[in-house]
N, C-alpha and C positions, 0 to 999 in steps of 0.2 A: 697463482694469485687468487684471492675471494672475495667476493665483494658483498658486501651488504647492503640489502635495501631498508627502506623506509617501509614501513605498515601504514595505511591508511585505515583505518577501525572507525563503521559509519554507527551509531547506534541511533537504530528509529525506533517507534512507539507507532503500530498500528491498531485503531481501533475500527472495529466491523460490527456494522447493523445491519438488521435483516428487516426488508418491508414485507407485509405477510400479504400486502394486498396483488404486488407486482411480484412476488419471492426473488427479488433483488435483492443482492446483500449491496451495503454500500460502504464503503472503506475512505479511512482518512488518515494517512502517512502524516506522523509528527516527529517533528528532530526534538533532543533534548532542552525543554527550558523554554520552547516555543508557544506561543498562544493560538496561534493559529496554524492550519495544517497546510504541509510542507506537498503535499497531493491531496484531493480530494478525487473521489471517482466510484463508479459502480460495478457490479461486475451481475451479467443477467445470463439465465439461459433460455433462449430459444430453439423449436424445434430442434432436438439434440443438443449440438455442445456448441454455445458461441458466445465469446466471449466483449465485451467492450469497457474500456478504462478509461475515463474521463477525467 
């Protein structure tokens, strides 16, 4: 017997900016059709690699 699933197919829109004074990039996750964004958050590096998502 086989069974079949469902697909769930998410399509986002990310847009990425860069601050040149902090060199943060900052990112804002948008769904289809949306005005406003569905995450907003930043992503920084300090000494080495570390990361934060707001």
């Amino acid at each position: 017997m086989q069974e079949s699933f469902g697909e769930t197919i998410k399509v986002l829109f990310l847009s990425v900016t860069r601050d040149e004074q902090n060199g943060s990039l900052g990112l804002q996750i948008f769904s289809p059709g949306a005005t406003q964004p569905y995450r907003t958050g930043f992503i920084r590096e300090e000494a080495g690699t570390s990361y934060e998502f707001l």
